[in-house]
Steps between C-alpha positions, in 0.01 A plus 500: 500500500577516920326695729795754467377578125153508556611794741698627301240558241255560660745807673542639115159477392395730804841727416422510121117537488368587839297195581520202691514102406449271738784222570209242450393628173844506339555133603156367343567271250236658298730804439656577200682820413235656299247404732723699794528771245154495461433511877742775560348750261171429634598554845684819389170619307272470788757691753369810274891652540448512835812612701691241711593611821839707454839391656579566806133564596429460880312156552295311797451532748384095517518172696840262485427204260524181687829360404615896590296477814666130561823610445458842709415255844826300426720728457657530895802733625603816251243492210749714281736130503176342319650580139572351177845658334719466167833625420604575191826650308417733281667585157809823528297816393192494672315802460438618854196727365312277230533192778373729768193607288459107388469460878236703500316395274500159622383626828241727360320205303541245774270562794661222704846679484351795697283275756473598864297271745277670770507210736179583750475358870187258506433557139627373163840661379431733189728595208508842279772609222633849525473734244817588297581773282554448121697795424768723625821351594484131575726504802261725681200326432629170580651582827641207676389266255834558319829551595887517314805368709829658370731186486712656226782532785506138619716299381425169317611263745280693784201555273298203587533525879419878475210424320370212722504687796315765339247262390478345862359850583274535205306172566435701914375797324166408399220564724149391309279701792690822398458446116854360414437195338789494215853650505682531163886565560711583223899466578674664252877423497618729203459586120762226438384204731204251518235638779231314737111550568343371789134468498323447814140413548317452801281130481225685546503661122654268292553103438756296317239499150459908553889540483501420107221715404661802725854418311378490186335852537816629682693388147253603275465872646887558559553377132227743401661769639838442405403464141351842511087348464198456697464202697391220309170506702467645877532228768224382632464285825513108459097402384527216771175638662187722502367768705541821649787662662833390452572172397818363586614104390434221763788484663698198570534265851645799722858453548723704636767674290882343394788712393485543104803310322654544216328733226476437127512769217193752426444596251690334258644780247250637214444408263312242515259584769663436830466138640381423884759281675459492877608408797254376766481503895203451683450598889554193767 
């Protein structure tokens, strides 16, 4: 088992039960699974059904982590260039409202999507996570988070050009001091012909371990949806670290952004539940 598993497990635990297992613990050698069932229900015992703190609930505000406060003095010229971004081509049929309300609940359970950075003269830069609404229509709460290009029109020989210049733009828009730390761009070329999704996300919030966990929840809500159910437990941010306020991944050695190339297919048609391929670009 990598370290990818041990988050990953550690991510459903917290989703399924509503308590928290340390990395370290789950790689002891000691542990068996009826020794991490054990722990589990003891852990969920003595939380006395407390509440967890809802989705979308206003966080911080608190200090930059190191590496985030590393990365922040690096990062020179336009900040909003200092992203990680994937391209993807998405299955025909697409539903425009389930995806935009799996977007939101992405968002809503993790903190680091909605980051902004306070960055104060003579002092150390701080971070908080906006609040964001769970109901009503998704679009609305969302805001500029998400976005739908109509490429139904374009041909097939322009489509890729159109949509690289679009996402030339996308990877300018994000601005981490006014809270727009991840763009999610869905362009949707018709009923009959494969789409794209471009996710952008500012170094700040995410790093190239945080992209599979984020995926996986993108899948597993959209496929949720689509099969008329409840999420098969409500995304929760990354349990890479402890503390107050918002806590976004370490993010990697700042680089600045490249132009996203060739996308591959999500989600791969149900059933089965649909499988993450990806694309990757990182900034330069």
């Amino acid at each position: 088992m990598d370290s990818l598993d041990l988050i990953r497990t550690a991510r459903r635990i917290e989703a399924g039960f509503g308590v928290q297992v340390q990395l370290r613990e789950l790689a002891g050698p000691e542990l068996t699974a009826a020794r991490l069932a054990e722990l589990v229900a003891d852990r969920a015992a003595r939380r006395g059904g407390a509440e967890a703190t809802p989705p979308g609930t206003a966080q911080g505000p608190v200090v930059l982590t190191p590496a985030q406060e590393q990365a922040w003095e690096e990062q020179t010229g336009d900040r909003g260039h200092w992203n990680q971004a994937l391209l993807f081509t998405t299955r025909a049929g697409i539903d425009p409202e389930l995806f935009a309300e799996a977007v939101r609940r992405l968002v809503a359970g993790h903190a680091s999507l909605r980051l902004a950075v306070e960055d104060r003269p003579a002092r150390r830069p701080r971070q908080t996570a906006a609040a964001l609404a769970t109901d009503g229509p998704p679009e609305a709460a969302l805001g500029a988070v998400l976005d739908t290009v109509d490429v139904s029109e374009v041909a097939d020989a322009d489509l890729s050009a159109a949509i690289t210049l679009r996402c030339a733009v996308e990877q300018r828009s994000l601005d981490p001091a006014a809270g727009r730390t991840a763009r999610f761009v869905r362009f949707d070329a018709g009923p009959s012909r494969p789409g794209r999704l471009l996710i952008t996300v500012h170094q700040m919030a995410v790093d190239m371990v945080s992209w599979s966990v984020l995926l996986a929840d993108l899948e597993e809500v959209y496929t949720a949806l689509e099969a008329g159910g409840t999420t098969c437990g409500r995304p929760r941010a990354p349990p890479t670290r402890s503390g107050p306020g918002p806590s976004p991944p370490t993010p990697a050695p700042p680089r600045r952004k490249t132009r996203p190339s060739g996308g591959r297919r999500w989600p791969a048609p149900p059933p089965p539940c649909p499988r993450t391929t990806r694309s990757r670009t990182r900034g330069r």
